[in-house]
Predicted model as a PDB file, atoms N, CA, C, CB and O in Angstrom, pLDDT in the B-factor column:
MODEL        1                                                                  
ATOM      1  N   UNK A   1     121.869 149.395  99.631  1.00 54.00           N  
ATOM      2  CA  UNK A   1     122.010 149.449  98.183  1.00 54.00           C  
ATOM      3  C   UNK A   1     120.713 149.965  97.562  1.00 54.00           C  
ATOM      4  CB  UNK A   1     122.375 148.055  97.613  1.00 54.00           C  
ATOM      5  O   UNK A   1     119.662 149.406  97.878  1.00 54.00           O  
ATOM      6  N   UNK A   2     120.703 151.015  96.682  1.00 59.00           N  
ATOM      7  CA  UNK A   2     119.509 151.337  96.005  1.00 59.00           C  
ATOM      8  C   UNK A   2     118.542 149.942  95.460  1.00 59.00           C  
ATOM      9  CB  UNK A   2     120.007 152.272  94.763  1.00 59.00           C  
ATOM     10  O   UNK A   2     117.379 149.661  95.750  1.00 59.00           O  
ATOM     11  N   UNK A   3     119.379 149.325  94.698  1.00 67.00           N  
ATOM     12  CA  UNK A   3     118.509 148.018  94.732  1.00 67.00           C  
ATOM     13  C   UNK A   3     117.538 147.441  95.509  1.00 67.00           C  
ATOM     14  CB  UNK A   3     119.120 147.213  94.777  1.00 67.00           C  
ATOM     15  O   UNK A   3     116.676 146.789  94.920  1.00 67.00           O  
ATOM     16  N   UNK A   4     117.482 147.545  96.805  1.00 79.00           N  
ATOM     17  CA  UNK A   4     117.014 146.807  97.912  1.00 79.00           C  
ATOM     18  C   UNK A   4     115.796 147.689  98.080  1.00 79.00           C  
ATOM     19  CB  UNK A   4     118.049 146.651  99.215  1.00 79.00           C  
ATOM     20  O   UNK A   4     115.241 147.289  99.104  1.00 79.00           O  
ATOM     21  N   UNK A   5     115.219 148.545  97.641  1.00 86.00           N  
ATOM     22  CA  UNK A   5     114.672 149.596  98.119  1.00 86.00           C  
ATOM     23  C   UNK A   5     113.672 149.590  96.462  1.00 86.00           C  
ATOM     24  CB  UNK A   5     115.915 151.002  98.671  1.00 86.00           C  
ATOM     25  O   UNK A   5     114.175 149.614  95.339  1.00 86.00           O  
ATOM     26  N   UNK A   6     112.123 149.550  96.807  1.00 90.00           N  
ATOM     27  CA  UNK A   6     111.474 149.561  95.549  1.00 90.00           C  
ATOM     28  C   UNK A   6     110.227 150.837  96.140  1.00 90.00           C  
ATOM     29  CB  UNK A   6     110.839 147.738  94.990  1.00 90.00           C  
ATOM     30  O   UNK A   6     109.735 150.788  97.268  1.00 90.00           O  
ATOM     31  N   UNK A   7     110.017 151.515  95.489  1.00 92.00           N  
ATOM     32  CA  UNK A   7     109.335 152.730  95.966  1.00 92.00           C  
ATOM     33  C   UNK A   7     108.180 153.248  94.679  1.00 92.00           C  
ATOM     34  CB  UNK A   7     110.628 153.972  96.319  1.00 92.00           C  
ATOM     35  O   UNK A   7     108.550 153.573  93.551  1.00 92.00           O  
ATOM     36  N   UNK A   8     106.571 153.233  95.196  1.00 94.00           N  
ATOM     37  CA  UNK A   8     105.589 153.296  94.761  1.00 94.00           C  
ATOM     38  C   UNK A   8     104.911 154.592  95.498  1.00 94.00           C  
ATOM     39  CB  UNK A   8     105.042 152.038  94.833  1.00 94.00           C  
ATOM     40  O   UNK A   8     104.856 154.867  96.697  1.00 94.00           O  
ATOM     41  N   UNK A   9     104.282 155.475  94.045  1.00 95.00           N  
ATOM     42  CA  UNK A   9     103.465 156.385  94.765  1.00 95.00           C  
ATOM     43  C   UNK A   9     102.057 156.810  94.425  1.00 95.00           C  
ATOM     44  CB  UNK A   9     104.122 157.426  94.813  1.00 95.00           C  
ATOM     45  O   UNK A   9     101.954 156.072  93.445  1.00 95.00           O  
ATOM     46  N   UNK A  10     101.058 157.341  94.468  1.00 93.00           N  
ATOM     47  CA  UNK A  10      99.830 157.460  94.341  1.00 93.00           C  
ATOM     48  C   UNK A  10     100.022 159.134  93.758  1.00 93.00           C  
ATOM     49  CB  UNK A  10      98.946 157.055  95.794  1.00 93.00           C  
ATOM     50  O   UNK A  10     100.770 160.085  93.983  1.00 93.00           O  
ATOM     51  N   UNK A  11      98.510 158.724  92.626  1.00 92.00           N  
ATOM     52  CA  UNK A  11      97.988 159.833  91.521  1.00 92.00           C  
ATOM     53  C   UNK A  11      99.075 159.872  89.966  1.00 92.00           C  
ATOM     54  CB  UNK A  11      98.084 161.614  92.447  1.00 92.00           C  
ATOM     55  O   UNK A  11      98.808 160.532  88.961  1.00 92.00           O  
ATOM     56  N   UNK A  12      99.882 159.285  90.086  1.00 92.00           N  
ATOM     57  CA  UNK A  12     100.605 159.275  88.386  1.00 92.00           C  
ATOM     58  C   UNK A  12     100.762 160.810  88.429  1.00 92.00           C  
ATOM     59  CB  UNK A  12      99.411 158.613  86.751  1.00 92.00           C  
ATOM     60  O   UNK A  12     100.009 161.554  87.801  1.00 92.00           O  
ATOM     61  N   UNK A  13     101.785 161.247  89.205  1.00 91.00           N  
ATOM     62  CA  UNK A  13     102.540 162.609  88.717  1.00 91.00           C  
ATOM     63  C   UNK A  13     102.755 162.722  87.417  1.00 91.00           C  
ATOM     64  CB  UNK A  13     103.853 162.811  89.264  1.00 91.00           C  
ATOM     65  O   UNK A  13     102.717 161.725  86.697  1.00 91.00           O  
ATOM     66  N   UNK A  14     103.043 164.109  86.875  1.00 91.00           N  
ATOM     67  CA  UNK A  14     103.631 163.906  85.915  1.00 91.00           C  
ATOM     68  C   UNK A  14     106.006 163.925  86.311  1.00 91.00           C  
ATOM     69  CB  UNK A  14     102.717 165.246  84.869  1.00 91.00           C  
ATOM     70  O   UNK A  14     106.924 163.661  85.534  1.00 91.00           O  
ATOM     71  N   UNK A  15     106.023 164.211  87.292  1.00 92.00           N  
ATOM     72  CA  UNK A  15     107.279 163.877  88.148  1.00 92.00           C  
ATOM     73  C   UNK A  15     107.617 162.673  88.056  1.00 92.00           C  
ATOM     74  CB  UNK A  15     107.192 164.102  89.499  1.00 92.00           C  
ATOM     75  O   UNK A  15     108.612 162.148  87.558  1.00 92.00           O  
ATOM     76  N   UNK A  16     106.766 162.278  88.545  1.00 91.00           N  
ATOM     77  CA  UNK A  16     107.036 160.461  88.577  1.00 91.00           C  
ATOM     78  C   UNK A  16     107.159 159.698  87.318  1.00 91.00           C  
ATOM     79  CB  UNK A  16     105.775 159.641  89.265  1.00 91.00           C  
ATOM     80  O   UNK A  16     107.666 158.599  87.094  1.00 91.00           O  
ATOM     81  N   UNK A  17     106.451 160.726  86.400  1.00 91.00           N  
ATOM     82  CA  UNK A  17     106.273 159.827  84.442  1.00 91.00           C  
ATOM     83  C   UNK A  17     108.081 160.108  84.573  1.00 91.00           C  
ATOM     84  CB  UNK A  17     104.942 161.215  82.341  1.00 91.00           C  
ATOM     85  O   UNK A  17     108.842 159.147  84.463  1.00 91.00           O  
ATOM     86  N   UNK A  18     108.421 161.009  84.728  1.00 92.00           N  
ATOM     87  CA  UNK A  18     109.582 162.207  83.749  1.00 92.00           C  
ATOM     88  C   UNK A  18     110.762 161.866  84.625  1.00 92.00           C  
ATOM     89  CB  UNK A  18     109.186 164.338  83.775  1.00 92.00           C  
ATOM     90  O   UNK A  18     111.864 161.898  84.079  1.00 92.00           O  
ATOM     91  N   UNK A  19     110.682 161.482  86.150  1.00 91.00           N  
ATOM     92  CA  UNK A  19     111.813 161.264  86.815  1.00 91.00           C  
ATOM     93  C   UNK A  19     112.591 160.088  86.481  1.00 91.00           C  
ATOM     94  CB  UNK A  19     111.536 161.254  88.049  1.00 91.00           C  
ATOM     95  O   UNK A  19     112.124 159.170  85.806  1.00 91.00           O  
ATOM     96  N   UNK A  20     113.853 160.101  86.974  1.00 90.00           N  
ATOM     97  CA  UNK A  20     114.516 158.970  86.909  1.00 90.00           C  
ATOM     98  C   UNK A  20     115.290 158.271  87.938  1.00 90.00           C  
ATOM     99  CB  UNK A  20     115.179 159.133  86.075  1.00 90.00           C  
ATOM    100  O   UNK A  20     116.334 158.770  88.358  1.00 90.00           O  
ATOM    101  N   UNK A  21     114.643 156.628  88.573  1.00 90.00           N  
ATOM    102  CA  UNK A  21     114.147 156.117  87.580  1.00 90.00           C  
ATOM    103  C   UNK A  21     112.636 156.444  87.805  1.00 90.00           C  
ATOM    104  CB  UNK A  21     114.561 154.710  87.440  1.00 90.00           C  
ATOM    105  O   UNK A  21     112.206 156.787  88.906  1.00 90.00           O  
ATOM    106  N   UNK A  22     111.865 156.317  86.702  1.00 93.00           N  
ATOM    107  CA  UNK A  22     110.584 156.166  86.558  1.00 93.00           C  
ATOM    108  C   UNK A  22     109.632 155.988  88.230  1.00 93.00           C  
ATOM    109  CB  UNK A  22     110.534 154.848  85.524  1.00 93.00           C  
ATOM    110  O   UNK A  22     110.045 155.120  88.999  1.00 93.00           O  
ATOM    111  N   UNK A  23     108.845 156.543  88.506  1.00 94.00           N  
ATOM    112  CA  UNK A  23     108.154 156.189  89.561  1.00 94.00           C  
ATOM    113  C   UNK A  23     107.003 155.755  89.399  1.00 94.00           C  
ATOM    114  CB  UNK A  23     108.083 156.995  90.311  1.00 94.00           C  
ATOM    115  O   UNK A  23     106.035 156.510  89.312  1.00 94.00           O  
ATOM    116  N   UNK A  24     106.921 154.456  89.332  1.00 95.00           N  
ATOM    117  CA  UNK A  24     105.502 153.283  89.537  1.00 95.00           C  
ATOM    118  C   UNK A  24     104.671 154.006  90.513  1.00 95.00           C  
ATOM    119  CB  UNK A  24     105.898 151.517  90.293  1.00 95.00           C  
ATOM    120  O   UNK A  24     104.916 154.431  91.642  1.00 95.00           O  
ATOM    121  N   UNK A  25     103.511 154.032  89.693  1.00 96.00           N  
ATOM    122  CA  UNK A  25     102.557 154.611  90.773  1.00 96.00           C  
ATOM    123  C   UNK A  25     100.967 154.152  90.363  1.00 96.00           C  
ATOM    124  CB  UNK A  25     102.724 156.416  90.816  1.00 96.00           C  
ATOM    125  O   UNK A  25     100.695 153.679  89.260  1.00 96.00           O  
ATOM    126  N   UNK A  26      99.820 154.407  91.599  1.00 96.00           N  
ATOM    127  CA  UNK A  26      98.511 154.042  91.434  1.00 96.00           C  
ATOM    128  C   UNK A  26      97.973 154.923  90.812  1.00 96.00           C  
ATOM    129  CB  UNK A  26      97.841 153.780  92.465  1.00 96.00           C  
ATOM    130  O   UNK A  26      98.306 155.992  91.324  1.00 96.00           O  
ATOM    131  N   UNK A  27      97.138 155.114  89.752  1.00 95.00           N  
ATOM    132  CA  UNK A  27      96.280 155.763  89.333  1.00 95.00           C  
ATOM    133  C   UNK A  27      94.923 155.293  89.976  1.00 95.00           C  
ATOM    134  CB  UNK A  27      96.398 155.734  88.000  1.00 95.00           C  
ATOM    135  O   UNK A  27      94.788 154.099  90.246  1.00 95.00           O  
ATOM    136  N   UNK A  28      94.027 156.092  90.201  1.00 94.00           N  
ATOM    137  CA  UNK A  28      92.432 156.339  90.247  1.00 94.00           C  
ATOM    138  C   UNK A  28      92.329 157.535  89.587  1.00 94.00           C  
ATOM    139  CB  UNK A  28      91.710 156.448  91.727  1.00 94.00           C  
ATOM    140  O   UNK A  28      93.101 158.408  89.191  1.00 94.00           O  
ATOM    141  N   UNK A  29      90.315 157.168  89.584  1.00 94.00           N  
ATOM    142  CA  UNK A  29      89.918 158.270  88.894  1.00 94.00           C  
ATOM    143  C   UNK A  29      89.818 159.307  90.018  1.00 94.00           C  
ATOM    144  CB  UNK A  29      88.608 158.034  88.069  1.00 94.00           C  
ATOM    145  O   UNK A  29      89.477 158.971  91.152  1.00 94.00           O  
ATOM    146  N   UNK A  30      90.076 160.397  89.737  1.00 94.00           N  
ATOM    147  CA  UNK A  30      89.963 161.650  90.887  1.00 94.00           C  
ATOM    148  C   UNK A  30      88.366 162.075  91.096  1.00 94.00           C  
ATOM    149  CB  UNK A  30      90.894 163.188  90.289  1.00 94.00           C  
ATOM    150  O   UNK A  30      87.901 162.645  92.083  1.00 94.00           O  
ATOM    151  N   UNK A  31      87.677 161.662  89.950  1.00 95.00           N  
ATOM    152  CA  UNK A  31      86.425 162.173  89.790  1.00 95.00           C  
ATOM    153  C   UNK A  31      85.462 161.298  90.401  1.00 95.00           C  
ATOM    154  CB  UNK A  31      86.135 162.401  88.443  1.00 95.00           C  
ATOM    155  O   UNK A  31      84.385 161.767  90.770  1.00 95.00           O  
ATOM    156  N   UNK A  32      85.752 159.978  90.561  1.00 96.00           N  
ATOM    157  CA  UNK A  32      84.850 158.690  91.267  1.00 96.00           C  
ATOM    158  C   UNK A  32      85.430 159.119  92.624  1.00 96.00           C  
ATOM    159  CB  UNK A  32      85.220 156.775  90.725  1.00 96.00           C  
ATOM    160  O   UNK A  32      84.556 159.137  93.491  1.00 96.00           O  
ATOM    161  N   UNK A  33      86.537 159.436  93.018  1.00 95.00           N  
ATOM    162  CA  UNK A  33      86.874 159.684  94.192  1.00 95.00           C  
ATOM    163  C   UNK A  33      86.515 160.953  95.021  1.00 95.00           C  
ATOM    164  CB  UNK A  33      88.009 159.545  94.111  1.00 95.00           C  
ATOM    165  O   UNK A  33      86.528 161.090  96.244  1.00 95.00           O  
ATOM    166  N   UNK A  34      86.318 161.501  94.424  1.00 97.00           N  
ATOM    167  CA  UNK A  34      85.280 162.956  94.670  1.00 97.00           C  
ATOM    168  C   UNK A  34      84.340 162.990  95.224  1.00 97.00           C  
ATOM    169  CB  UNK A  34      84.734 163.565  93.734  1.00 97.00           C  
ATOM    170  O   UNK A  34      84.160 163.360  96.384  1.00 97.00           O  
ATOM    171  N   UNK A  35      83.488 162.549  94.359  1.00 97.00           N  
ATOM    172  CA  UNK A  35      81.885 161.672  94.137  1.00 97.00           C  
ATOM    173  C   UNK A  35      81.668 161.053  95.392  1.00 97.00           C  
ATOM    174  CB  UNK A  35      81.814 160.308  92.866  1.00 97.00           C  
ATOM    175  O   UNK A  35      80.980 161.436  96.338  1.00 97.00           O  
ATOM    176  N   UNK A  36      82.587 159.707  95.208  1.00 97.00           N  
ATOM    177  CA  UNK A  36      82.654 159.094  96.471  1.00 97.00           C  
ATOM    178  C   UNK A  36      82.420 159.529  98.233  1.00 97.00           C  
ATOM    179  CB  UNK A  36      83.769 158.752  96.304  1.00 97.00           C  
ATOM    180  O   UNK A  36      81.643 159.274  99.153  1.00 97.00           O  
ATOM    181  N   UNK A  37      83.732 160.397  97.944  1.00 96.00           N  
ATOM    182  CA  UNK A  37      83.691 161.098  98.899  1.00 96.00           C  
ATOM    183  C   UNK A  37      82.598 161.673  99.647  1.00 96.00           C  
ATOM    184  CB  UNK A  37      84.273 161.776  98.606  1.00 96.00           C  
ATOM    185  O   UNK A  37      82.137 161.390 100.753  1.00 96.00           O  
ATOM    186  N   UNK A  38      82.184 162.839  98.497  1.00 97.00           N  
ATOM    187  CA  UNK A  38      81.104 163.400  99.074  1.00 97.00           C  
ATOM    188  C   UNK A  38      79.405 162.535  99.422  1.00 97.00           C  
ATOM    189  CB  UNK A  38      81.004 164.537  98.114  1.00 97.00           C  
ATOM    190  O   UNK A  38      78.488 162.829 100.188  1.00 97.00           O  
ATOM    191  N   UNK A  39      79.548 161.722  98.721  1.00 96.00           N  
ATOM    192  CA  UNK A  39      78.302 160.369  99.074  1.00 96.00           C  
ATOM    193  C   UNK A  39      78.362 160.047 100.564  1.00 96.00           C  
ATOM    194  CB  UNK A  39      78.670 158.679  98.187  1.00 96.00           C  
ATOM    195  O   UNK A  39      77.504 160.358 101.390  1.00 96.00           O  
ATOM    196  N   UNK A  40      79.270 159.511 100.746  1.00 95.00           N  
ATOM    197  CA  UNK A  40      79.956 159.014 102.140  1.00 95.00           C  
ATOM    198  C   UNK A  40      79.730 160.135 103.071  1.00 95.00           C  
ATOM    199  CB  UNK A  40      81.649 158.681 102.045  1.00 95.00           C  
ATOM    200  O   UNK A  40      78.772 160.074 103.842  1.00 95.00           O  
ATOM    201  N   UNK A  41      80.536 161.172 103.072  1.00 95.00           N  
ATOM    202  CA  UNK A  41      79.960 162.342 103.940  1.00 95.00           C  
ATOM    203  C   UNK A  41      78.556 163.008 103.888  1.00 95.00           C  
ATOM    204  CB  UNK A  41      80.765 163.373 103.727  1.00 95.00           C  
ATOM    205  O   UNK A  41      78.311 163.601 104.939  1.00 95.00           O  
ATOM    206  N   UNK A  42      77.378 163.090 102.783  1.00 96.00           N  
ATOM    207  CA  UNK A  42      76.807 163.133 102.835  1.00 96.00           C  
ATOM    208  C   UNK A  42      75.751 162.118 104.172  1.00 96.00           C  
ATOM    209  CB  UNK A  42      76.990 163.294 101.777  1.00 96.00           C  
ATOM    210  O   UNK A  42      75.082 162.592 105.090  1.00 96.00           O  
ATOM    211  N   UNK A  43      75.945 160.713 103.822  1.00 95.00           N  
ATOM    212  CA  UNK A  43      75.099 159.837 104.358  1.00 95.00           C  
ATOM    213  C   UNK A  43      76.066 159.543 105.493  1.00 95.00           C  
ATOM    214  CB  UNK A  43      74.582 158.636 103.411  1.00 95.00           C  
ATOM    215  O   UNK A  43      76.021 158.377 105.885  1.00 95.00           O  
ATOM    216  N   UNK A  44      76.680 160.111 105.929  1.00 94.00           N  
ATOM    217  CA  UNK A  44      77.388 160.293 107.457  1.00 94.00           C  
ATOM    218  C   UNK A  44      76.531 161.160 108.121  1.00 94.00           C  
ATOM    219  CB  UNK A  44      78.955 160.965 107.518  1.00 94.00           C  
ATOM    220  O   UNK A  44      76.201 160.907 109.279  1.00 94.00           O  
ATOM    221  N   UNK A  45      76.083 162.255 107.483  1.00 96.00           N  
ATOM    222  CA  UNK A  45      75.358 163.538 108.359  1.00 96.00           C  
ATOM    223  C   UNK A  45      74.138 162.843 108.500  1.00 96.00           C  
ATOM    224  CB  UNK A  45      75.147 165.204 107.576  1.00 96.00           C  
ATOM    225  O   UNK A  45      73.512 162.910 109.558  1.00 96.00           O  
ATOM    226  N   UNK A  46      73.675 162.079 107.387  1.00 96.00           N  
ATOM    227  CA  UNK A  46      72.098 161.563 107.589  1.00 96.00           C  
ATOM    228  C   UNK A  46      71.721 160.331 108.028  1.00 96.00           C  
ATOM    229  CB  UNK A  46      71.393 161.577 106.448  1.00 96.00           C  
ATOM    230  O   UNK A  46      70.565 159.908 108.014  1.00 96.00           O  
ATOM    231  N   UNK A  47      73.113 159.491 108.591  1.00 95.00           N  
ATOM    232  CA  UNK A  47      72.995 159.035 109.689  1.00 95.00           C  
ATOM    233  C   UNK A  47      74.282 158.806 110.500  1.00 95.00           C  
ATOM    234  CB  UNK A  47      72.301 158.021 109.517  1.00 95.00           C  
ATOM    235  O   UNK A  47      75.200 158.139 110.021  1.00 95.00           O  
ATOM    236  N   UNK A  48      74.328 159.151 111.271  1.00 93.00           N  
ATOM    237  CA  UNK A  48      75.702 159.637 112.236  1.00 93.00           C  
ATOM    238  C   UNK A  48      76.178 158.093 112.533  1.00 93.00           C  
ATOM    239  CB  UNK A  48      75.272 160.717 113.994  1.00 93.00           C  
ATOM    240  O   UNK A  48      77.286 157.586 112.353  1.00 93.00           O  
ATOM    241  N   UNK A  49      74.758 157.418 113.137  1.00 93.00           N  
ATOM    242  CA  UNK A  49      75.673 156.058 113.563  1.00 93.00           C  
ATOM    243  C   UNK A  49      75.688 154.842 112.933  1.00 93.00           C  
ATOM    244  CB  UNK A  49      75.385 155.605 114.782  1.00 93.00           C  
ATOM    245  O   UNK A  49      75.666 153.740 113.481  1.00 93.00           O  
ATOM    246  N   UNK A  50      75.720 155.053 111.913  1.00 92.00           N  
ATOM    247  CA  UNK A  50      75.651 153.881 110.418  1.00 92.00           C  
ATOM    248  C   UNK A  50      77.242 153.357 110.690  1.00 92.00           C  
ATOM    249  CB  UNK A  50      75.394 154.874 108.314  1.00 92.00           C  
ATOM    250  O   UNK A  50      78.204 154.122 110.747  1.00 92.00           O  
ATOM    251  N   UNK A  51      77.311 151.763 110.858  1.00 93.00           N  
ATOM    252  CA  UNK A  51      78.736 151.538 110.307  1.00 93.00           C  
ATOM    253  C   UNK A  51      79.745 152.077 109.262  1.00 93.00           C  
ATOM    254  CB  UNK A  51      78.689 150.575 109.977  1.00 93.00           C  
ATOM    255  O   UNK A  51      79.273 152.153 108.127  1.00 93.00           O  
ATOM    256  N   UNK A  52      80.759 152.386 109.374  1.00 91.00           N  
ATOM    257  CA  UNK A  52      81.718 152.849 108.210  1.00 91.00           C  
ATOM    258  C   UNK A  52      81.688 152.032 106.799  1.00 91.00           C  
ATOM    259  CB  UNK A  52      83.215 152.745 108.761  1.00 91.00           C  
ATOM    260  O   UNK A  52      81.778 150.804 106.803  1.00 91.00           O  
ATOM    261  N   UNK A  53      81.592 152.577 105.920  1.00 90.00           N  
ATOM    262  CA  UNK A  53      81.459 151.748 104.490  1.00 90.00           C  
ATOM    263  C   UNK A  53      83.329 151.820 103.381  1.00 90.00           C  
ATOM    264  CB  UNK A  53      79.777 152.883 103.381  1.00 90.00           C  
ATOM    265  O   UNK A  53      84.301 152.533 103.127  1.00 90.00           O  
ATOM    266  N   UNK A  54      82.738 150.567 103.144  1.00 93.00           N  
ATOM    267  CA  UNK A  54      83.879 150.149 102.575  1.00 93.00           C  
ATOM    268  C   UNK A  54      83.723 149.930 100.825  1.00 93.00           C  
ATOM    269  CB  UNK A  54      84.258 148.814 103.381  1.00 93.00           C  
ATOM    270  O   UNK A  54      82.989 149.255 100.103  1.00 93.00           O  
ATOM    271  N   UNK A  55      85.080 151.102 100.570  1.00 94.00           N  
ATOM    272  CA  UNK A  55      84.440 151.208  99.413  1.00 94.00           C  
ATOM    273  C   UNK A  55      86.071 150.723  98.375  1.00 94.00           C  
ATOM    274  CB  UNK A  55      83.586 153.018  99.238  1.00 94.00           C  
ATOM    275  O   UNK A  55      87.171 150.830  98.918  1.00 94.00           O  
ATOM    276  N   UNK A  56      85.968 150.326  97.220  1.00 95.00           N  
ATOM    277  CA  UNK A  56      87.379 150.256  96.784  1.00 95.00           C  
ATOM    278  C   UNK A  56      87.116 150.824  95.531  1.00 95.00           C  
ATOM    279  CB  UNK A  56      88.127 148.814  96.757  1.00 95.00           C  
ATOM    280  O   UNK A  56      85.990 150.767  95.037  1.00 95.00           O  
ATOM    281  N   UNK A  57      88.074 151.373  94.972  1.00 95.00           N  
ATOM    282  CA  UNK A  57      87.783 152.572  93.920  1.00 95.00           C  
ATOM    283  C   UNK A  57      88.609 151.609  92.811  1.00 95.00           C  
ATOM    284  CB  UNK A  57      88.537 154.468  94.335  1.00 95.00           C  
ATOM    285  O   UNK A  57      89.355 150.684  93.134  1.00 95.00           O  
ATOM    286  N   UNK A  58      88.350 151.973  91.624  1.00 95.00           N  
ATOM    287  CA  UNK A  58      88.760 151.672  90.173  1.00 95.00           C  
ATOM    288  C   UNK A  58      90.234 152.043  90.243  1.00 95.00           C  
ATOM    289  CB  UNK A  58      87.894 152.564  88.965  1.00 95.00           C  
ATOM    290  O   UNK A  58      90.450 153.213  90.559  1.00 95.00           O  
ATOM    291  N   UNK A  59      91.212 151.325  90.025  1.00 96.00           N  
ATOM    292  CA  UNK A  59      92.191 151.830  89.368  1.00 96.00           C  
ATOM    293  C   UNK A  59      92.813 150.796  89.055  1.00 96.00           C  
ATOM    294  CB  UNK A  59      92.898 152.734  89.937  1.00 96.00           C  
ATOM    295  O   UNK A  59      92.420 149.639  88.906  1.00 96.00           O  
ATOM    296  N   UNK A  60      94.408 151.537  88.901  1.00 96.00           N  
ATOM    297  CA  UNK A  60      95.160 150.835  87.663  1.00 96.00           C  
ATOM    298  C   UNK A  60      96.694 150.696  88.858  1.00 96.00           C  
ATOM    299  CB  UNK A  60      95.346 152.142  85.749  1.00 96.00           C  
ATOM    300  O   UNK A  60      96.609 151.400  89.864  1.00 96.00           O  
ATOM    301  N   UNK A  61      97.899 149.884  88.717  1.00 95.00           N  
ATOM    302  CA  UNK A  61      98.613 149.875  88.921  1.00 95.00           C  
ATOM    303  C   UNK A  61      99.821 150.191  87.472  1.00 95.00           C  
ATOM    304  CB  UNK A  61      98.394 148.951  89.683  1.00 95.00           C  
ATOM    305  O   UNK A  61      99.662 149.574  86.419  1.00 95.00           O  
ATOM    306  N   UNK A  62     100.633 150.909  87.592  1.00 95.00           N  
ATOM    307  CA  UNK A  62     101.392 151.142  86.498  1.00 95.00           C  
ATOM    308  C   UNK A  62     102.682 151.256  86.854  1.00 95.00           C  
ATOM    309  CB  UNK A  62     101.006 152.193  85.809  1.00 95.00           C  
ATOM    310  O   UNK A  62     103.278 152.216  87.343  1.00 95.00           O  
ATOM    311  N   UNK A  63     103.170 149.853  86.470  1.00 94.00           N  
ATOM    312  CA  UNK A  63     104.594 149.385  87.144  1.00 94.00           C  
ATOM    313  C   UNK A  63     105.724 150.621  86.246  1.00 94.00           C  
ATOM    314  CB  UNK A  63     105.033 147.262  86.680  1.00 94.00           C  
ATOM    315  O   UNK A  63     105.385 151.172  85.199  1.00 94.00           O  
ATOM    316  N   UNK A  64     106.672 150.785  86.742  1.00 94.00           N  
ATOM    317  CA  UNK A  64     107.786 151.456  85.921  1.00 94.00           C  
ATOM    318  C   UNK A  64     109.483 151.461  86.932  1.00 94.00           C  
ATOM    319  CB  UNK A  64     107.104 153.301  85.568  1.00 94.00           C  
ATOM    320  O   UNK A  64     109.776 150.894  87.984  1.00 94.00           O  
ATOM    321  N   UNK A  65     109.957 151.995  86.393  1.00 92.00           N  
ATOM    322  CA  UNK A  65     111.405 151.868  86.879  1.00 92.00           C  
ATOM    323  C   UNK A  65     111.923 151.803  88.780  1.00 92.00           C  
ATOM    324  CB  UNK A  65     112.069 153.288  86.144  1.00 92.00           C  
ATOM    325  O   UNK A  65     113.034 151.692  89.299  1.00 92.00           O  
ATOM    326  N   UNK A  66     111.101 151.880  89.132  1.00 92.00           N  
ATOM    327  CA  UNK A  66     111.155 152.197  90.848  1.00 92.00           C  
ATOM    328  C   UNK A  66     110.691 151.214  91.330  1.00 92.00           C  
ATOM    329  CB  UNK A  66     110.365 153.386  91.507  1.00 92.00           C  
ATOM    330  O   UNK A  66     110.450 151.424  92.519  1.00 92.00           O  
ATOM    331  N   UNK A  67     110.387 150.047  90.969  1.00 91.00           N  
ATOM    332  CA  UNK A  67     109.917 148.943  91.454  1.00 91.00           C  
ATOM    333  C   UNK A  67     110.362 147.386  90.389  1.00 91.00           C  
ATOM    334  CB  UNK A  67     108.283 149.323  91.593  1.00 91.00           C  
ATOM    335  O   UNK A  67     110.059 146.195  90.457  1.00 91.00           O  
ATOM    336  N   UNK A  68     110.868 147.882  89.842  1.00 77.00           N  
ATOM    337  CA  UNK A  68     111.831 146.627  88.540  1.00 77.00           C  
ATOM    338  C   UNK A  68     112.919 146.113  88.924  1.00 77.00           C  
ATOM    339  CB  UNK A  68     112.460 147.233  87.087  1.00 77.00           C  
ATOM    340  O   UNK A  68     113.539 147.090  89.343  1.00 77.00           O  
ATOM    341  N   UNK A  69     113.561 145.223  89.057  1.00 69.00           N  
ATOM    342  CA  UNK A  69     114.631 145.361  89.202  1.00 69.00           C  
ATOM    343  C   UNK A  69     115.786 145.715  88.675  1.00 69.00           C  
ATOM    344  CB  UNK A  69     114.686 144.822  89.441  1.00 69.00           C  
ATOM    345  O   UNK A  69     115.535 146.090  87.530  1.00 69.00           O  
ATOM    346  N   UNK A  70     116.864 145.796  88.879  1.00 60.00           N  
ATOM    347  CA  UNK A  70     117.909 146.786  88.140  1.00 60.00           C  
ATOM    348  C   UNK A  70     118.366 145.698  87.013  1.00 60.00           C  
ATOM    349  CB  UNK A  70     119.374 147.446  89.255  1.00 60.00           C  
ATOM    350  O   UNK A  70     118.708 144.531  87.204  1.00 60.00           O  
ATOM    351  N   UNK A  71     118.298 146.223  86.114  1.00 58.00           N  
ATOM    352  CA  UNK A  71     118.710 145.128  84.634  1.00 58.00           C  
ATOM    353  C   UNK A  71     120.263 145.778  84.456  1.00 58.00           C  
ATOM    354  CB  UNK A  71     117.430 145.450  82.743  1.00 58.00           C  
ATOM    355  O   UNK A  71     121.004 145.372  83.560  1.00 58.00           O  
TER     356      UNK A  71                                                      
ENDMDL                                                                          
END                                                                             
């Protein structure tokens, strides 16, 4: 049953605003994630055997029709 089935996706399409139903999805900033990125790979090259870093980025959850239940 479609019901049974709740489906979430990452970056806030504008597909996902406009589809139906609605697709709940994660926003981050693309620009901290960038940033990020390149920090991390940077200080990977300048030290190769540094533990992996753990990083959790800013965002938002933005519930909408794909994860509600059916009213």
């Amino acid at each position: 049953m479609p019901t049974d089935v709740a489906v979430i996706g990452i970056g806030d399409s504008a597909e996902g605003r406009y589809s139906r139903p609605t697709l709940t999805s994660v926003s981050a900033d693309p620009a901290f994630l960038a940033r990020t990125a390149v920090a991390l790979a940077v200080a990977r090259l300048d030290r190769p055997g540094a533990p992996p870093a753990r990083i959790t980025a800013p965002h938002a959850i933005l519930p909408r029709e794909s994860t509600r239940p059916a009213g």
